[in-house]
OpenMM code with the backbone's topology and positions (N, CA, C; nanometers):
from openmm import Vec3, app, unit

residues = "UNK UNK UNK UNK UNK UNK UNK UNK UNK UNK UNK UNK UNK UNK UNK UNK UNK UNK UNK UNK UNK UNK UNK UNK UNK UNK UNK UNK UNK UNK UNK UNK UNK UNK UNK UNK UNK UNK UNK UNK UNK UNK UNK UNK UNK UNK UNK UNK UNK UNK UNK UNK UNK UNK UNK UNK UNK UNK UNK UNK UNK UNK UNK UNK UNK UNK UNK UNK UNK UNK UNK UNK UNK UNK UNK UNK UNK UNK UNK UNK UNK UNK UNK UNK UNK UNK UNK UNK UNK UNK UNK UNK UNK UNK UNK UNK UNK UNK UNK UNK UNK UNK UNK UNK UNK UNK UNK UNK UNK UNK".split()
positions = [
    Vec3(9.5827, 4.2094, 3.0661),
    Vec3(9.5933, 4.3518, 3.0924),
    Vec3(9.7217, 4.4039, 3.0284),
    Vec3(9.7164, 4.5716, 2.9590),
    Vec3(9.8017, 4.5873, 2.9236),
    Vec3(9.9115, 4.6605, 3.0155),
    Vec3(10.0443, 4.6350, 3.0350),
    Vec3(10.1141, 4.7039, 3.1291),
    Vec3(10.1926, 4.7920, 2.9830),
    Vec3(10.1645, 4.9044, 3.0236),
    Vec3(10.2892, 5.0359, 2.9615),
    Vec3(10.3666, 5.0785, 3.0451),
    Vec3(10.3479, 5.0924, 3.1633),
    Vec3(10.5008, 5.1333, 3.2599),
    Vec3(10.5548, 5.0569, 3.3331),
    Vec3(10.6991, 5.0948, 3.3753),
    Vec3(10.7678, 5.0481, 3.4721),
    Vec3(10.7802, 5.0828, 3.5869),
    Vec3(10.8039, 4.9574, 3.6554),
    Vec3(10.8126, 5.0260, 3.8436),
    Vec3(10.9159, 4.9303, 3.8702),
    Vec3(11.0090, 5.0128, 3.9742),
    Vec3(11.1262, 4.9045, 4.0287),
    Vec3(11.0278, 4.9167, 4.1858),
    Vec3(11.0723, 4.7302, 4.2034),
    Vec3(10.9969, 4.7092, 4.3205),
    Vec3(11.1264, 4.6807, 4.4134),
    Vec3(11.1494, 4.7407, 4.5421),
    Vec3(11.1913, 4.7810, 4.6214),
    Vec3(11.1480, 4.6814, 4.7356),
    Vec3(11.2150, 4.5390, 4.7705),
    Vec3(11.1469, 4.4452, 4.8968),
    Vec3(11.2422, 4.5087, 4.9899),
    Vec3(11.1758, 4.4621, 5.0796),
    Vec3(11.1990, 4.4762, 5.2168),
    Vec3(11.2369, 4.3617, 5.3192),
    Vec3(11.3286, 4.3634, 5.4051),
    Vec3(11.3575, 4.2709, 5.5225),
    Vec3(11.3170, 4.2737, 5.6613),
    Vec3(11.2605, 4.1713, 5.7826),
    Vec3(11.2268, 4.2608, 5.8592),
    Vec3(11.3384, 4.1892, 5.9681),
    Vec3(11.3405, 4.2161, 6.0754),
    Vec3(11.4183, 4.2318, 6.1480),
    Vec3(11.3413, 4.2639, 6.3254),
    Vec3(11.3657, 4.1794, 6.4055),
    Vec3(11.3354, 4.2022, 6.5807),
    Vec3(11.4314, 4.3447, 6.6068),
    Vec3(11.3574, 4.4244, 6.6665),
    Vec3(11.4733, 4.5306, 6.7783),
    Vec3(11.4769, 4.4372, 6.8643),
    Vec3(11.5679, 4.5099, 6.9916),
    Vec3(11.6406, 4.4884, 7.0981),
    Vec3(11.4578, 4.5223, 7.1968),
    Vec3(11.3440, 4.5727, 7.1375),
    Vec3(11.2942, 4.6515, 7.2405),
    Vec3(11.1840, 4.5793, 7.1853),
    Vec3(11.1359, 4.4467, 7.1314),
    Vec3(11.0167, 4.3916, 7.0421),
    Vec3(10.9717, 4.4646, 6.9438),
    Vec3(11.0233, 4.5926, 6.8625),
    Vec3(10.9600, 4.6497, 6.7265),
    Vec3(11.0290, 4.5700, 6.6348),
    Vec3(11.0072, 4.6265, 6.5290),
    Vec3(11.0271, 4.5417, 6.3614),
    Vec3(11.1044, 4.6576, 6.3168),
    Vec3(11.2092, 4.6118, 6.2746),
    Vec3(11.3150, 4.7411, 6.1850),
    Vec3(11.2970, 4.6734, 6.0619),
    Vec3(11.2658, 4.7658, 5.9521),
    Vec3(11.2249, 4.6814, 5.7748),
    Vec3(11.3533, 4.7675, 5.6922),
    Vec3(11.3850, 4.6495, 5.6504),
    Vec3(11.5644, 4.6971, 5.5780),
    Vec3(11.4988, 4.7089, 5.4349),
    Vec3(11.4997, 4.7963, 5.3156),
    Vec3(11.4836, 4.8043, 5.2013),
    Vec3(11.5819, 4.7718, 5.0633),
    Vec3(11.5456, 4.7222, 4.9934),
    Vec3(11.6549, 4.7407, 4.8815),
    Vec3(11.6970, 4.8377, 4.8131),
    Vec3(11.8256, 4.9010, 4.7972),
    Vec3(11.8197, 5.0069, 4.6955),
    Vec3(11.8022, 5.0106, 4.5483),
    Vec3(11.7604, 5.0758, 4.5497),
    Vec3(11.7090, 5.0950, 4.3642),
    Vec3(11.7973, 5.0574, 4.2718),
    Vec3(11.9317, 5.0791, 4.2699),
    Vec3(12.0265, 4.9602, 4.2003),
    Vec3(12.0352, 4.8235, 4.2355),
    Vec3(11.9575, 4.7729, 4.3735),
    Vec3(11.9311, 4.6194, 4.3587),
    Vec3(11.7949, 4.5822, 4.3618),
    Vec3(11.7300, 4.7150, 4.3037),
    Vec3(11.5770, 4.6752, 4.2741),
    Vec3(11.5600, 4.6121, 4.1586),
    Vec3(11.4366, 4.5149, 4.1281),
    Vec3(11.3742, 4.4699, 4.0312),
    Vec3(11.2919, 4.5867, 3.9464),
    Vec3(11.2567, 4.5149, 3.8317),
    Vec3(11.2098, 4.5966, 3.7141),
    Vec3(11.1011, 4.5428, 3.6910),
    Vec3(10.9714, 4.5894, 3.6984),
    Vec3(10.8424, 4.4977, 3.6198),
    Vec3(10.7701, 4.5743, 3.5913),
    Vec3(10.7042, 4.5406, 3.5083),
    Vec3(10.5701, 4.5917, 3.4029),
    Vec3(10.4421, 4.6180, 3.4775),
    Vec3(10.4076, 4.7603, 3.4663),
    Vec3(10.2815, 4.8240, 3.5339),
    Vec3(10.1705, 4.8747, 3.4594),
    Vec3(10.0901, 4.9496, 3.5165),
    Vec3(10.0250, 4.9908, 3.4602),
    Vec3(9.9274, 5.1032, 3.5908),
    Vec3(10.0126, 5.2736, 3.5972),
    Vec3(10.0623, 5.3312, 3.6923),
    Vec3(9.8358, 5.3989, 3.6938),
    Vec3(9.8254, 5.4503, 3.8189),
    Vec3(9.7046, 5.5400, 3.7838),
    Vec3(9.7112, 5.5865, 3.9086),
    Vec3(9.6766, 5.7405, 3.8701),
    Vec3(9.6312, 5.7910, 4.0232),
    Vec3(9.5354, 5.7865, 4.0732),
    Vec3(9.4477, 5.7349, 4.2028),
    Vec3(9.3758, 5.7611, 4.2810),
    Vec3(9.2777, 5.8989, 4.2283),
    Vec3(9.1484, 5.8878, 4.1877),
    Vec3(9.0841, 5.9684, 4.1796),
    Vec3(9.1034, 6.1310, 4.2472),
    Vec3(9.0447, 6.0539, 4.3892),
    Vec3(9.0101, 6.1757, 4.4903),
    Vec3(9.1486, 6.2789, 4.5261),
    Vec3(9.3022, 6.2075, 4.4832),
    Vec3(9.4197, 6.2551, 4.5129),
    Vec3(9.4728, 6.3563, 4.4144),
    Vec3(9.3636, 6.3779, 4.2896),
    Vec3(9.4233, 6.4615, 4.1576),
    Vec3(9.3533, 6.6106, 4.2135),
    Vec3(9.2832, 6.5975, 4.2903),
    Vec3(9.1993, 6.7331, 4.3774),
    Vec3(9.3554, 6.8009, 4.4850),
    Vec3(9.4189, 6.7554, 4.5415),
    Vec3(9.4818, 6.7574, 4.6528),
    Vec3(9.6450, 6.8517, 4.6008),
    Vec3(9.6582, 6.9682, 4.6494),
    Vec3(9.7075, 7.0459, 4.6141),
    Vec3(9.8028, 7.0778, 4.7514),
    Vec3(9.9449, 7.0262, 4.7347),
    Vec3(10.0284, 7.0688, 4.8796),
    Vec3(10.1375, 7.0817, 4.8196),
    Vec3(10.2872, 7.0919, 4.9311),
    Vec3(10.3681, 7.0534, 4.8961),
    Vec3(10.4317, 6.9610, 4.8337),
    Vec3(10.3440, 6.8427, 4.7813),
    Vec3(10.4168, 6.7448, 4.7346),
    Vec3(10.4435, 6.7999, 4.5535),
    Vec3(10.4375, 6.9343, 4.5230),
    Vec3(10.4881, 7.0065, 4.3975),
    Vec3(10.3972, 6.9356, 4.2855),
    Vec3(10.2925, 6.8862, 4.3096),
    Vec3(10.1518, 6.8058, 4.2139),
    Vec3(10.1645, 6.7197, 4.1757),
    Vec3(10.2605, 6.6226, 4.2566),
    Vec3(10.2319, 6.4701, 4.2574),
    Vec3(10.1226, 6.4142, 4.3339),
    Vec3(10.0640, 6.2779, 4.2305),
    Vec3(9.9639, 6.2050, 4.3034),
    Vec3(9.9713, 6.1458, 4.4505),
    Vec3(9.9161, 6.1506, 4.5768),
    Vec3(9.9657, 6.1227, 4.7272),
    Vec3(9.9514, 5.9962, 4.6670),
    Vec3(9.8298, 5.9650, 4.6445),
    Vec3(9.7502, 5.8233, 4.6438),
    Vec3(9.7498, 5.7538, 4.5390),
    Vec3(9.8227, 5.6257, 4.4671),
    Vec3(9.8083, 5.6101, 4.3252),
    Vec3(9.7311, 5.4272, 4.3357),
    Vec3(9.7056, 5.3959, 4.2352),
    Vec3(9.6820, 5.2450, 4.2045),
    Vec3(9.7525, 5.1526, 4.1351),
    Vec3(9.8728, 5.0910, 4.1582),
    Vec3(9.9349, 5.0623, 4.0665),
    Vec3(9.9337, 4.9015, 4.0177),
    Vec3(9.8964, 4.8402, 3.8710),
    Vec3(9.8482, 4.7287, 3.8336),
    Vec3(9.9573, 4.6562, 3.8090),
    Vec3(9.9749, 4.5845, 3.8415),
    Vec3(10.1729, 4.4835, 3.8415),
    Vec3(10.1234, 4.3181, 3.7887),
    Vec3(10.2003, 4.3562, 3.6646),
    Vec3(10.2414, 4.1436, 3.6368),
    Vec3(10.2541, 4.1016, 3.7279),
    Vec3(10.1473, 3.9643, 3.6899),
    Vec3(10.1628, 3.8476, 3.8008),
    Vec3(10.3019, 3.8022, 3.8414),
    Vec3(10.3612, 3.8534, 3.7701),
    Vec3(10.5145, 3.7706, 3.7917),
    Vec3(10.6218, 3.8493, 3.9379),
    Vec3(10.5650, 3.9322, 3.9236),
    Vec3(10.6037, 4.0376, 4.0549),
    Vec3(10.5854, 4.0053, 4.2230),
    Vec3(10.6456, 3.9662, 4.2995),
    Vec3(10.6444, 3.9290, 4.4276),
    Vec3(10.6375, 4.0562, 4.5148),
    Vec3(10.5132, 4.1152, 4.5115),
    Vec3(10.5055, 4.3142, 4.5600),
    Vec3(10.3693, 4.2308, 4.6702),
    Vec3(10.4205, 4.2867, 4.7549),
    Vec3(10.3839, 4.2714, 4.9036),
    Vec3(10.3469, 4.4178, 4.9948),
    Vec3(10.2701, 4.4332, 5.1028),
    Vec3(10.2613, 4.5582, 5.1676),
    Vec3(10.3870, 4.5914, 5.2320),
    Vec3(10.3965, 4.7205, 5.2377),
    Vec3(10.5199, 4.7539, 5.2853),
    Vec3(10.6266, 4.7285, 5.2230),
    Vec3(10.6298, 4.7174, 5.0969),
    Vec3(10.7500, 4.7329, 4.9752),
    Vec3(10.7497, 4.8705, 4.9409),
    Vec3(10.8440, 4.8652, 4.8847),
    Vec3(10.8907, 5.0489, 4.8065),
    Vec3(10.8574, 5.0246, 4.6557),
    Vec3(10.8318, 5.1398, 4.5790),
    Vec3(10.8170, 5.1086, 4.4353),
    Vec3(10.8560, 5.2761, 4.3804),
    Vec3(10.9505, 5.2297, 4.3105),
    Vec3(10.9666, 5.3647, 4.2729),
    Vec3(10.9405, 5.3703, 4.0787),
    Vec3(10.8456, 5.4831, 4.1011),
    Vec3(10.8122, 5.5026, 3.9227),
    Vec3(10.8647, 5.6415, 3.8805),
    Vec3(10.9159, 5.6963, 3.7888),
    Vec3(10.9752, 5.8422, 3.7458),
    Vec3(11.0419, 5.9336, 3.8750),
    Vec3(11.1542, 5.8549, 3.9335),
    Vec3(11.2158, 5.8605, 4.0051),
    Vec3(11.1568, 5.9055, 4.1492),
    Vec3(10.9992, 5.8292, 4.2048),
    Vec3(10.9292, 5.9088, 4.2891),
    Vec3(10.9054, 5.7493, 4.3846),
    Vec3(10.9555, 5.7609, 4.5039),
    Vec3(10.9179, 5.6605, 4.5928),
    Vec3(10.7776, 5.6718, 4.6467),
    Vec3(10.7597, 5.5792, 4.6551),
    Vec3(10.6216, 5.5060, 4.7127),
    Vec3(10.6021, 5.3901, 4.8122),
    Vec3(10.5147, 5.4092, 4.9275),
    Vec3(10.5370, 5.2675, 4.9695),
    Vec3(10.4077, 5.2177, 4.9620),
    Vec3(10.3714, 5.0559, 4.9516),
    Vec3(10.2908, 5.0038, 4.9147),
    Vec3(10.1770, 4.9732, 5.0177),
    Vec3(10.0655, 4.9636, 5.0356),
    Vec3(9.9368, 4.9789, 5.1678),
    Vec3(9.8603, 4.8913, 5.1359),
    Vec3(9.8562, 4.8112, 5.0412),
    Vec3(9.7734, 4.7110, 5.0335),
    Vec3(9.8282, 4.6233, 4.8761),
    Vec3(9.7944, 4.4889, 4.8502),
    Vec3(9.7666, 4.4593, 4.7859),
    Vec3(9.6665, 4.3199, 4.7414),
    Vec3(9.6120, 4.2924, 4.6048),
    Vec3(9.4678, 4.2652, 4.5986),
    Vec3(9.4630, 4.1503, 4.4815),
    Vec3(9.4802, 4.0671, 4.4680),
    Vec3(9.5014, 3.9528, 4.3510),
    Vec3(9.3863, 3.9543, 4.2821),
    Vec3(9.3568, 3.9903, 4.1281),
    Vec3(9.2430, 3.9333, 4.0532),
    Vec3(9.3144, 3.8499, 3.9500),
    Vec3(9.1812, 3.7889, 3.9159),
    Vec3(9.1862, 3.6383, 3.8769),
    Vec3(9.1295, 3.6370, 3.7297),
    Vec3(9.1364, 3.5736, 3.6430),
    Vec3(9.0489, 3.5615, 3.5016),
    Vec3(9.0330, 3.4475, 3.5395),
    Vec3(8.9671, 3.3818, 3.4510),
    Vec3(8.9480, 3.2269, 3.3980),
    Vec3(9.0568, 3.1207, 3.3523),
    Vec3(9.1521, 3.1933, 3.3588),
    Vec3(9.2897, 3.1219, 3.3431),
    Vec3(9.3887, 3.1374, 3.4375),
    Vec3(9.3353, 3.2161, 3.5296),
    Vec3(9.4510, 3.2118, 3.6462),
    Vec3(9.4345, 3.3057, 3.7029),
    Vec3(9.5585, 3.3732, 3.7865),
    Vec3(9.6154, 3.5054, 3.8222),
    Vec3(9.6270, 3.6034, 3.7027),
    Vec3(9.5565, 3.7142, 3.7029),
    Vec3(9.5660, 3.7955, 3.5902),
    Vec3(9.6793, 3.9296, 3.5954),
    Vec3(9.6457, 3.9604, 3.7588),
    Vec3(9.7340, 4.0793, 3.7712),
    Vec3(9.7146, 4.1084, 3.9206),
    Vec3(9.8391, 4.2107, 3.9824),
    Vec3(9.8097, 4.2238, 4.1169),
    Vec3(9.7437, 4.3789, 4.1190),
    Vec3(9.6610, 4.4326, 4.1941),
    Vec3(9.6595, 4.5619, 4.1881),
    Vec3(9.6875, 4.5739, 4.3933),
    Vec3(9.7847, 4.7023, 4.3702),
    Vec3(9.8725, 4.7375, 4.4819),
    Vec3(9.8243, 4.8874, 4.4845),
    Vec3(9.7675, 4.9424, 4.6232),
    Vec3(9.7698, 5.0891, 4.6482),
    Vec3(9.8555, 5.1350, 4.7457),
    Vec3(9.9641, 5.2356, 4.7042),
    Vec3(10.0737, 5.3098, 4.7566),
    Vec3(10.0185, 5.4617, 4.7671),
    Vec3(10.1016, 5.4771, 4.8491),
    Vec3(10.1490, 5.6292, 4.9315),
    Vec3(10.2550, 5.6801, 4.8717),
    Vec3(10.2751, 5.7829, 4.8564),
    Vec3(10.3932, 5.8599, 4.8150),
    Vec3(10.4977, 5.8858, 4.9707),
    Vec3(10.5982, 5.8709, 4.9241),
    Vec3(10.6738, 5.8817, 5.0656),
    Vec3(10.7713, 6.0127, 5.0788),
    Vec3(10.8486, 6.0358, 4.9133),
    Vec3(10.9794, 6.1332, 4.9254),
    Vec3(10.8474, 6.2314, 4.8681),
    Vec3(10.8829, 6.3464, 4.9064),
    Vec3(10.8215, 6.4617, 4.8781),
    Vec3(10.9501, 6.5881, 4.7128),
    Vec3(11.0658, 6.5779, 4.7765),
    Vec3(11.1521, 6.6357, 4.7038),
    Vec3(11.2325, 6.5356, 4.5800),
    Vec3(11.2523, 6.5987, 4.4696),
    Vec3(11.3292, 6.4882, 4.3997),
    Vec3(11.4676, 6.5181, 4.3782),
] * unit.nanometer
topology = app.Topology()
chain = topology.addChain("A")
for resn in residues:
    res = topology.addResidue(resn, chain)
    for name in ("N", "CA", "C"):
        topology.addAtom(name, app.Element.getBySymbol(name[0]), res)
């Protein structure tokens, strides 16, 4: 697959409260990683017209195998955070081919 864009992937730490929830610590974007994508929006989300100033809510984003992108990571592409809701391993005949990851848009303002 061909990747043309970049995404810094943004992991996360998790952490016990005092009260049994999960507090998830993020990396900042100067100690984020850099990897090769291949960005697309979500069909049904290019209809969807709000405040988010006509960014995609919903995107699909295709990431080198080499990328350790997990749910609930951050990914930020053209300076627009995202957090990640799933991700989905396909395979060729030679291996791991690529991950495909579907994110949410999170910051609304840039």
């Amino acid at each position: 697959m061909i990747f043309p864009h970049s995404i810094t992937l943004l992991k996360h730490t998790e952490t016990e409260s005092a009260v049994g929830g999960i507090n998830r610590t993020y990396q900042t974007i100067s100690n984020g990683t850099s990897y090769r994508c291949y960005f697309q929006p979500q069909q049904e989300s290019l209809a969807i017209i709000n405040d988010s100033g006509g960014r995609n809510l919903i995107v699909n984003i295709y990431v080198d195998p080499s990328a350790p992108i997990e749910s609930t990571d951050r990914v930020v592409f053209q300076s627009v955070t995202y957090e990640v809701t799933g991700v989905i391993q396909h395979f060729s005949p030679r291996g791991l081919s690529h991950y495909k990851a579907t994110a949410r848009i999170l910051d609304f303002v840039q």
